[in-house]
C-alpha positions as CSV (number, residue, x, y, z in Angstrom):
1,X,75.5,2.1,148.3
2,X,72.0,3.2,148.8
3,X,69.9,1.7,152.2
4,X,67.6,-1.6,151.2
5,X,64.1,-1.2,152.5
6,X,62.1,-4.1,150.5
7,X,64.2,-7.4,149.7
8,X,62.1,-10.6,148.6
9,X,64.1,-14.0,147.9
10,X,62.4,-16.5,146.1
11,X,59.0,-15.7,147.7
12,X,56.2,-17.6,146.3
13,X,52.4,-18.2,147.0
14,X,50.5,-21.1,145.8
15,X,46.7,-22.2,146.5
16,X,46.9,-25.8,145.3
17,X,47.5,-25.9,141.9
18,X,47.1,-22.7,141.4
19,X,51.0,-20.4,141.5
20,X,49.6,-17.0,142.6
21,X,53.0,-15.7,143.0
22,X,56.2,-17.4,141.7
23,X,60.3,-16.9,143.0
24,X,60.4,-13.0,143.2
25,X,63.2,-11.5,144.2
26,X,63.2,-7.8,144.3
27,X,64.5,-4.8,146.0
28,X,63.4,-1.8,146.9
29,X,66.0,1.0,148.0
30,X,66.0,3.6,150.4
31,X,64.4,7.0,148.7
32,X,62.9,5.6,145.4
33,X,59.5,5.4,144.3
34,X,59.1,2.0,142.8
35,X,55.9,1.4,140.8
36,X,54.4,-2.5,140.7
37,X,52.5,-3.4,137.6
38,X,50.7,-6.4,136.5
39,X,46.9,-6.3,135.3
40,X,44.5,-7.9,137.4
41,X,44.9,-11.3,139.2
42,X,49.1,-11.0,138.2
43,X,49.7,-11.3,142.0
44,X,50.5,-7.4,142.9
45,X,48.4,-7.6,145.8
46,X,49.3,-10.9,147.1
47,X,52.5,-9.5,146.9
48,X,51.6,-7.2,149.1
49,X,49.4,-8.9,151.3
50,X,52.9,-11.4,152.1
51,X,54.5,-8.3,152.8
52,X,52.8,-7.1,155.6
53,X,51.8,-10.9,157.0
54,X,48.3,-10.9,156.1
55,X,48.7,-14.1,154.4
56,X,52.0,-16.7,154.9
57,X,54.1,-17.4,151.3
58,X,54.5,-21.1,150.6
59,X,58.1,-20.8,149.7
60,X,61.2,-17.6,149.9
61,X,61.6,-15.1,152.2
62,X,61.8,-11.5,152.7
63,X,62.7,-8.2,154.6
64,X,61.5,-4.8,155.5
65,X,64.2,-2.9,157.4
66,X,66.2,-5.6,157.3
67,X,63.4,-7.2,159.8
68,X,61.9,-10.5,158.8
69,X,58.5,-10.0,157.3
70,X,57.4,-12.4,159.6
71,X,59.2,-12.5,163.2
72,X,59.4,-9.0,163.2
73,X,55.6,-8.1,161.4
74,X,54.7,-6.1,164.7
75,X,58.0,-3.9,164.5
76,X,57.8,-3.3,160.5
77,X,54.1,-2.8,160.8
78,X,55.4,0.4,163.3
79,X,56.9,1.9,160.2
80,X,54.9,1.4,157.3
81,X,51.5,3.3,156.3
82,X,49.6,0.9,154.3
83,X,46.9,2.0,151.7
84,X,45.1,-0.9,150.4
85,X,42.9,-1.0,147.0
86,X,39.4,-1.2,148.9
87,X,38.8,0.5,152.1
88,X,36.2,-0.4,154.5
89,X,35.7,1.5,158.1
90,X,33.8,1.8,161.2
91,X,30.6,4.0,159.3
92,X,29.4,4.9,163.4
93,X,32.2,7.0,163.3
94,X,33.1,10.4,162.1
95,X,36.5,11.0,160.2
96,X,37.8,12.7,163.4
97,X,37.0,9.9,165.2
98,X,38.6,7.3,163.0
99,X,42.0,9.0,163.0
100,X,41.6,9.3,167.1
101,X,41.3,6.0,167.3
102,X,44.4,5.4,164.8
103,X,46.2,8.0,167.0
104,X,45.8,6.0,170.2
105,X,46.5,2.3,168.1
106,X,49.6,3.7,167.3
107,X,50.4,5.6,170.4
108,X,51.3,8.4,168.7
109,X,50.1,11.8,167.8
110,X,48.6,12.8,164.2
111,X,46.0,15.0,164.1
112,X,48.0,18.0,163.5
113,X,49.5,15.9,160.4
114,X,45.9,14.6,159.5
115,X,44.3,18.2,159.5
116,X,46.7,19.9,156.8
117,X,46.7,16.5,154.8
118,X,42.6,16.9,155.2
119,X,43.1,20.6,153.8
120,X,45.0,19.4,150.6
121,X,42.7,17.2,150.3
122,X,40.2,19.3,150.5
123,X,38.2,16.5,153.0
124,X,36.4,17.5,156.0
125,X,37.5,15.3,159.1
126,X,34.1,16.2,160.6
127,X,31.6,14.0,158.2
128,X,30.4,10.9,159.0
129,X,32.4,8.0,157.3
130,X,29.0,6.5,156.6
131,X,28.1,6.6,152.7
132,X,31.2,7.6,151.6
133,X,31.8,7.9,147.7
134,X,34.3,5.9,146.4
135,X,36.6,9.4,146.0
136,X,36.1,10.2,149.8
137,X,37.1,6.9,151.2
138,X,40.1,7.5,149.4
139,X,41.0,10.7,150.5
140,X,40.9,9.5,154.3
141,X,42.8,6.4,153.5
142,X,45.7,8.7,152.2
143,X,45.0,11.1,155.4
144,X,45.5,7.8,157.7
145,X,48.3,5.9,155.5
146,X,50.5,9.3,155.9
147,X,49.4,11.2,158.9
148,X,51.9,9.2,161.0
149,X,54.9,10.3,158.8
150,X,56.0,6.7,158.4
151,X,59.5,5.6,156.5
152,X,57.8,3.8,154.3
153,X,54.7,3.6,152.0
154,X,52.9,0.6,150.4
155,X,50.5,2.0,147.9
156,X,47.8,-0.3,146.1
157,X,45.7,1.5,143.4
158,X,46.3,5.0,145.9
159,X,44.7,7.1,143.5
160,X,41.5,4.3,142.4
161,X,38.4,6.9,142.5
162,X,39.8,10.4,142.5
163,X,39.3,13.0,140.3
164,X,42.2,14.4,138.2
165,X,42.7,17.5,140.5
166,X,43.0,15.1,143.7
167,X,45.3,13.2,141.4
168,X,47.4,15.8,141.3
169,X,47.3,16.9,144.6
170,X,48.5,13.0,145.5
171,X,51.2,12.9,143.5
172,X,52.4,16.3,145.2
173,X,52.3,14.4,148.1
174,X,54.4,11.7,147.0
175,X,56.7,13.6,145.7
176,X,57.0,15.8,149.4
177,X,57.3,12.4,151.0
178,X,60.5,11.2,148.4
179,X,61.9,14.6,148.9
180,X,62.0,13.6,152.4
181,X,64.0,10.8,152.2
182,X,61.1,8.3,152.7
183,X,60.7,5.4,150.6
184,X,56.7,4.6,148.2
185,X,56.3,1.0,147.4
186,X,52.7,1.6,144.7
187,X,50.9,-0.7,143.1
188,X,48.8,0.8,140.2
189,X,46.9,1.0,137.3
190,X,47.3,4.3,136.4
191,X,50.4,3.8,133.8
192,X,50.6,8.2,133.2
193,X,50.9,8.5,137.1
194,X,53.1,6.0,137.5
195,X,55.4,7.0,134.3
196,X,54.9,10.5,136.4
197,X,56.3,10.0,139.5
198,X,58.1,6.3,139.7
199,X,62.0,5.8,139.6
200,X,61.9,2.2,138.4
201,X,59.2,-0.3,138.0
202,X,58.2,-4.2,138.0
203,X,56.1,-6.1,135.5
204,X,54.6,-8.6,136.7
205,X,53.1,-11.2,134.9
206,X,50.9,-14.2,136.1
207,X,53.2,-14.1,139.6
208,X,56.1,-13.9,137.9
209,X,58.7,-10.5,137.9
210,X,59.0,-10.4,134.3
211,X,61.5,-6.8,133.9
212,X,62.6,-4.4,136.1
213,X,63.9,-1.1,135.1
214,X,64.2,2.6,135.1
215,X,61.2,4.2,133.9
216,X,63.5,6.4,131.7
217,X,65.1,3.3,130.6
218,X,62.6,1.3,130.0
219,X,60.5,3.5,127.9
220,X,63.7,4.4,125.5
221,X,65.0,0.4,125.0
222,X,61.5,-1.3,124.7
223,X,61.2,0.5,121.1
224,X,60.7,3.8,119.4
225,X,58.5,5.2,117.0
226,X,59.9,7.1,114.2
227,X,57.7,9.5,111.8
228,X,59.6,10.2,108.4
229,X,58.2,12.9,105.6
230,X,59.8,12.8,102.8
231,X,59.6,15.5,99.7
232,X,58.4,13.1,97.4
233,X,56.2,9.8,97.2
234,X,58.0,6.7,98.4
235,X,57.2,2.6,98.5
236,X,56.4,2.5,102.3
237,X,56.6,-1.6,101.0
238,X,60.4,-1.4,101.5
239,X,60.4,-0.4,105.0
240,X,58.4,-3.0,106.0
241,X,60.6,-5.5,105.1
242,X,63.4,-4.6,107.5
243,X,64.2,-6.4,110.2
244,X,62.1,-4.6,113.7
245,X,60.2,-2.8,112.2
246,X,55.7,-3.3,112.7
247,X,52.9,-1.4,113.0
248,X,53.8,0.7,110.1
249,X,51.3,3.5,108.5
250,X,51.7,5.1,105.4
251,X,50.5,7.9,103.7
252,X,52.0,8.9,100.3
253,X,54.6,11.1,101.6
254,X,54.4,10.0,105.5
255,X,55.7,7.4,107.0
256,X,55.1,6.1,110.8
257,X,56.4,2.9,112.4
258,X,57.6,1.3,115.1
259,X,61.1,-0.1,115.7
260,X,62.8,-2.2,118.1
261,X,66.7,-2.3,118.3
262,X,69.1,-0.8,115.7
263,X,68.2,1.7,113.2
264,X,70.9,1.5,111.1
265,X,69.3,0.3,108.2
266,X,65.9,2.1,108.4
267,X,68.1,5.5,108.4
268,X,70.2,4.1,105.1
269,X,66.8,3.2,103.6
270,X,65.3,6.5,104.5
271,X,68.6,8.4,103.2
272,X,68.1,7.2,99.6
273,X,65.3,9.5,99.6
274,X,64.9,13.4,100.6
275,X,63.7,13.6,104.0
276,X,61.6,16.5,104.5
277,X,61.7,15.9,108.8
278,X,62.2,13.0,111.1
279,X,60.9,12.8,114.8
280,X,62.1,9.8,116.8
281,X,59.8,9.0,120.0
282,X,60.4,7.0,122.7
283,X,56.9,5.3,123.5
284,X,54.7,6.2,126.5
285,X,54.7,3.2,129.8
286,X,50.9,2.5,128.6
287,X,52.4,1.6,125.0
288,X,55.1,-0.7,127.0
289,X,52.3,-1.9,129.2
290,X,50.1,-3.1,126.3
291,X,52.9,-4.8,124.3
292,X,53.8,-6.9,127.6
293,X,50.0,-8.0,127.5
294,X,49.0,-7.6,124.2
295,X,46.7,-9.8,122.2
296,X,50.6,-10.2,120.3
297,X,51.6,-12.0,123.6
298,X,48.4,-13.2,125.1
């Protein structure tokens, strides 16, 4: 049985009236990259902010390690590197500097780590972290959230600001750190990075865990779109009519929709004609993303 790392029980936040997060239980295992998504204000980073005992949940409980997130905060802070969606820093300092200073808060040796993460980065530790683009201060909050080699990440909007090479270059990084054994808890926008590198993922709507699943499995049971050509005109009316099937588009000979459970009977319709080709796709995590949040289910 793989190791738990991340175990919430009922953990809730509320400010008055107001249920920022609601009963989530979730786990996290030993190994995986688990992706956290929920559009803004859904209550990923208050999540994360109860996590790490910034702020004190109104209700539940939860682990790290198997420590309690908040008795043993000091000892799970030890060995976690935490990235969070706006960084701010000490702008008399250089980037050298700055990761000194982590070195000796932490009481352990990085630089060696922080230099080669620096070069992949392609970030020079000497520049002053005063006026620092958006893309910058992101690259040495990765360099300072990993130099320490830490167990386990907690990732919110990690990649927020970089170009698509550094993109890349982070998710290589990831990947190095899973192949390691270590554990990525990531909170993000970016659905194609996520569908990239995550092993399973939580929606989360309005503080509430509303699936969690395989990315692989997720993305093949939501729903499929099929494309059908077929040799001769046909009455795209007639597909319509079946049971799952929307967002249909027709085009004489072409037909392209969207279906959600069996198929049984859009094959047996599709047989009474000649089919010319059929493609079956499973749909992309954005496509699963919007119909969560859709207008269909605002």
């Amino acid at each position: 049985m793989s190791t738990i790392v991340i175990q919430t029980q009922g953990l809730s936040k509320h400010y008055g009236d107001f249920v920022a997060l609601r009963d989530l239980n979730l786990t996290v295992y030993a190994g995986e990259i688990f992706g956290y998504l929920g559009p803004n204000g859904a209550g990923k980073t208050t999540t994360i902010r109860t996590l790490l005992d910034i702020i004190r949940p109104s209700a539940g409980s939860a682990t790290i390690f198997s420590k309690d997130i908040r008795q043993d905060s000091v000892k799970i802070h030890a060995q976690l590197g935490y990235l969070p969606s706006e960084m701010t820093f000490y702008e008399n300092m250089t980037a050298r500097q700055y990761v000194r200073f982590l070195e000796r808060a932490r009481r352990t040796s990085c630089m060696a780590e922080a230099e080669r993460l620096a070069q992949r980065l392609d970030f020079d530790l000497n520049r002053s972290l005063e006026g620092l683009s958006t893309g910058n201060k992101r690259k040495i909050g990765i360099i300072t959230t990993l130099m320490h080699r830490p167990p386990l990440l907690i990732l919110d909007e990690p990649t927020s600001g970089l170009d698509p090479l550094m993109q890349q270059v982070f998710n290589e990084l990831v990947r190095e750190v899973q192949n390691e054994g270590r554990t990525i808890f990531l909170s993000s926008h970016n659905l194609n990075e996520v569908q990239a590198l995550c092993d399973r993922v939580g929606i989360l709507r309005q503080g509430e865990l509303t699936d969690v699943e395989s990315v692989d499995k997720l993305t093949r049971l939501s729903f499929r779109w099929v494309h059908l050509e077929f040799a001769e005109a046909v009455d795209a009316r007639a597909f319509e009519q079946l049971s799952g099937v929307s967002h249909l588009q027709a085009d004489t000979t072409k037909v392209k929709l969207q279906v959600t459970g069996d198929m049984d009977a859009l094959i047996k319709l599709a047989a009474q004609h000649t089919i010319c080709d059929i493609r079956v796709e499973d749909p992309t995590l954005e496509e699963i993303f919007l119909k969560y949040y859709g207008r269909d289910n605002a």
